[in-house]
N, C-alpha and C positions, 0 to 999 in steps of 0.2 A: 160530487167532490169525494175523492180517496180521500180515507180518515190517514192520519200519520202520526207517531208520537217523535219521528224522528225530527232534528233541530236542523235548523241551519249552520250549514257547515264554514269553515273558517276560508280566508281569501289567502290566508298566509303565504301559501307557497308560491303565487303569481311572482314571478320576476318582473314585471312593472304595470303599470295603469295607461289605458287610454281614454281621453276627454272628462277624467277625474282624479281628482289623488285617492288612494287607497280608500276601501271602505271592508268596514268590519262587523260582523255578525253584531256585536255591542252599539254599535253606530246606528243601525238599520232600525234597532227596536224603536217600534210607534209608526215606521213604513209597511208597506204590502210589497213583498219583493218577487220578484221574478227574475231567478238566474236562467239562463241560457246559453246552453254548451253549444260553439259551433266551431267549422275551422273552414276558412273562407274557400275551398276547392270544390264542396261536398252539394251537391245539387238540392241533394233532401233538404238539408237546413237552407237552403238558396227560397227553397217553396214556401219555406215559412216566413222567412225576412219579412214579406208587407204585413203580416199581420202584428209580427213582436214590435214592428216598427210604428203601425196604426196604431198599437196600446198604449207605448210607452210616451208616444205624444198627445192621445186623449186623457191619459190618466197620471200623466207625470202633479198635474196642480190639483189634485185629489188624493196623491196619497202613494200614489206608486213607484217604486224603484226596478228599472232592467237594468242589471248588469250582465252580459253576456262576456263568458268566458271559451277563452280562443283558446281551445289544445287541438297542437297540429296532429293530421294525419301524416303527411311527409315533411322530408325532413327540412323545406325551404320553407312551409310555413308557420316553421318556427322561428324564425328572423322577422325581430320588432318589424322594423321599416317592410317585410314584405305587408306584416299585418297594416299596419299604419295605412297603407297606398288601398288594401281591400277595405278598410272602413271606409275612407274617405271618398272611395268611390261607389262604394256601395249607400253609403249617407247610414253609416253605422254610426248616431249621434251622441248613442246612451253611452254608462260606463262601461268599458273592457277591460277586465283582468288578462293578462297574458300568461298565460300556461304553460309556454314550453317543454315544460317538466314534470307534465302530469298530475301536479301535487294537489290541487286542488280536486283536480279530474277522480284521483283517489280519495281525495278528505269528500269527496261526496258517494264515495262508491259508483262512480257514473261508471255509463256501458256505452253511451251511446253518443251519438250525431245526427238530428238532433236530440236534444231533450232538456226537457223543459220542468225547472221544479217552484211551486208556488208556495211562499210562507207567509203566514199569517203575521201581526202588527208583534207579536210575542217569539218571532223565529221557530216559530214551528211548523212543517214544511206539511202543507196539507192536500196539496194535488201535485203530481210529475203527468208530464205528455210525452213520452217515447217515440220518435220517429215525426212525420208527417201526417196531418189531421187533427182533427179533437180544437178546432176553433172558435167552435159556437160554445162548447161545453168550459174550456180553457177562459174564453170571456166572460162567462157566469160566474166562474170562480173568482175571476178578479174583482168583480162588480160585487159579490157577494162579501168579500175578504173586504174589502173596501166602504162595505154599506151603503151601496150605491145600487138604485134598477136605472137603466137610461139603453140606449138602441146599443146594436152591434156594432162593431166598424163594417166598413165596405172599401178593405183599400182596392186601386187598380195594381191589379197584378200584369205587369208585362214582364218582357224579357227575358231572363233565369227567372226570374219569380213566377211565372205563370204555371199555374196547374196542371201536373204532368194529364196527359189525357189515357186515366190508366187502362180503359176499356180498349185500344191499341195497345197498350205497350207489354209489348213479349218479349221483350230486348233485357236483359237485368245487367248490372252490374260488371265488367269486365277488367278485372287489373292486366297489365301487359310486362310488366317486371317477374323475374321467374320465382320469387317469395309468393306471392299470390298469384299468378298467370293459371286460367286456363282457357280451354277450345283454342290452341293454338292450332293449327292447320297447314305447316307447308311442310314438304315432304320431308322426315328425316327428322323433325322434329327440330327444337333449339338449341344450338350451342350455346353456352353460357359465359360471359365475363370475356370473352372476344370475338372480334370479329367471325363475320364468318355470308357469304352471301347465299341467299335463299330466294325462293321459286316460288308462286302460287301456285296451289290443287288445278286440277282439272274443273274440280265443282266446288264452292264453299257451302257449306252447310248452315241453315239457319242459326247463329249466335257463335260462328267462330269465324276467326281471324287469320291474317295470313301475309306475309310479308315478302317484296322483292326488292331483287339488290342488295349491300354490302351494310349493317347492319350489326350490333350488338349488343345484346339482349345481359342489363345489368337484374341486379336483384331489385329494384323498383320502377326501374323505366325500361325503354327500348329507344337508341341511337343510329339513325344515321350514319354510315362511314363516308358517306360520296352524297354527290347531288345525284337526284330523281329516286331517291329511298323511297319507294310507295310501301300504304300500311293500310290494307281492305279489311273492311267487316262486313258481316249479311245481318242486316239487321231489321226487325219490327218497329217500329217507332214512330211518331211523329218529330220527338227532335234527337239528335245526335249531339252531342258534349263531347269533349276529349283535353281530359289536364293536358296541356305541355309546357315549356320552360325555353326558352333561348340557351346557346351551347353558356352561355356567360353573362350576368348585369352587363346592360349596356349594349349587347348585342341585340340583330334580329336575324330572323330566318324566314323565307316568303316559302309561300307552301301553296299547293293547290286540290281542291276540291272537284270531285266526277260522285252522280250519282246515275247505277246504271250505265256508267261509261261515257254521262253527257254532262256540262254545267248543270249548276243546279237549279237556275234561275229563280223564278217567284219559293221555290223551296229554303234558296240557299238562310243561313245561321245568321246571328248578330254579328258574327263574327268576319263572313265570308261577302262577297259581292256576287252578282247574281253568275257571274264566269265562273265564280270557286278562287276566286284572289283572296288570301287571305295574307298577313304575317304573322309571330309567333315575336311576342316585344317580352313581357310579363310572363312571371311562373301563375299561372292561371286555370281557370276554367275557361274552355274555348264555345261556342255552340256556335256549329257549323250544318247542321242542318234544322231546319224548323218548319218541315210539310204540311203547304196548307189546303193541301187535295187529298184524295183518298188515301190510305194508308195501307201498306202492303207488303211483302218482302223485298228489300230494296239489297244490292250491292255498295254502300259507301268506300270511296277510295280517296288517300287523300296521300299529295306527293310531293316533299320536303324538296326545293332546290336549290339545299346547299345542305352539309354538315353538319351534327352538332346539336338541332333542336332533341329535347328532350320529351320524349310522350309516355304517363303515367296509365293511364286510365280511361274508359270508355264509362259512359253513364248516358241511360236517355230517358225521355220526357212523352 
């Protein structure tokens, strides 16, 4: 257990609550609390869910409180209802502060997505988990805070939640908006904030990207101008993610997946059918590849046919 003299910090600045009315550092005292910073796009905090979700339902009648606080990384996950639709479907059942506004995210000094800060029955914050991992150690703490020895959880992890397989994964992180964009790859580089139609290299190079057809590249995402917009990566990985968004609520956009130039079949995502059919309904996390054979440098292409979807970010697993 990190020692901490630091307190638990206040909820104030949430502009509203979900599946509780507000709670307050003064409220809490005589619980064992577990805050948790997430914002529902982010895969990292995704790998954690079964387990914040396994505690909070073993140790909710012992003593424990998770409140997990939603501050967005983009700027659609800051809209109540989109949060609302990712608990509900994600079975985010404990309390959530809503964030939009950082304010909490600050009144805790956080950095991070996820992270995880644990406070004793007195609000004094005596282990944080930064990032992914620290499970078994995380559950001792809670058991400990709580005066409790009894077994670990074992939740089933599938889907997003399942354990990236980090000994494959040479793939990191890729935003595609020109504010963080990089390894962009097609000739001549990006024009920015309009249109403009683009070519793929000759060769892609492991961990960059590269775009054909009519296209425009804003400061967080990258758009489609026309149908059959393709958007390739060379990637390491077992699974492939990719935020995207429909051009509008209420719309969709049907898209299609090639891995190596072919369907993906037994490979293809949660997301996609074994052809690479996919839609684009929800501002979401997509995972459209999930390789259940060997693992190796792959070409991913995937090819918007129609207008308008919006695609954030590459993340894999």
């Amino acid at each position: 257990m990190r020692a901490s003299t630091a307190e638990l910090a206040s909820f104030e600045g949430a502009t509203g609550w979900l599946n509780s009315p507000p709670l307050t550092p003064e409220g809490l005292r005589g619980k064992v609390v577990l805050v948790d910073f997430w914002t529902y796009t982010c895969i990292n905090w995704l790998r954690t869910l079964g387990y914040v979700r396994a505690w909070a339902e073993k140790y909710e009648d012992r003593g424990l409180v998770v409140i997990g606080v939603h501050t967005p990384e983009f700027p659609f996950e800051g809209y109540a209802d989109n949060v609302r639709w990712a608990a509900e479907n994600m079975r985010v059942e404990y309390p959530v502060a809503l964030d939009p506004e950082y304010a909490v995210w600050e009144a805790f000094a956080n950095q991070y997505w996820p992270a995880a800060y644990f406070a004793d029955t007195e609000g004094h914050i005596r282990h944080h988990q930064f990032g992914e991992g620290g499970y078994e150690e995380s559950e001792r703490v809670i058991q400990q805070l709580l005066g409790i020895d009894d077994d670990l959880v074992s939740p089933t992890l599938e889907g997003f939640e399942a354990q990236a397989d980090w000994n494959n994964l040479k793939s990191p992180e890729t935003y595609l908006g020109y504010q963080q964009g990089q390894n962009f790859a097609s000739p001549g580089g990006g024009v920015f904030d309009e249109a403009h139609t683009y070519e793929t290299p000759e060769e892609l190079k492991l961990n960059s990207w590269a775009l054909a057809g009519d296209w425009t590249i804003d400061s967080r995402a990258i758009v489609p101008n026309g149908a059959e917009g393709r958007l390739l990566f060379r990637f390491h990985a077992r699974d492939v993610h990719l935020i995207l968004g429909p051009p509008a609520p209420g719309e969709s956009v049907q898209f299609r997946v090639l891995v190596d130039g072919e369907a993906p079949g037994e490979a293809h995502g949660l997301d996609v059918d074994k052809q690479g059919h996919g839609t684009v309904v929800h501002q979401r996390l997509y995972q459209l590849i999930r390789e259940r054979g060997s693992i190796r440098d792959r070409t991913f292409e995937i090819t918007f046919l129609a207008p308008g979807a919006e695609a954030y970010c590459f993340t894999f697993g």
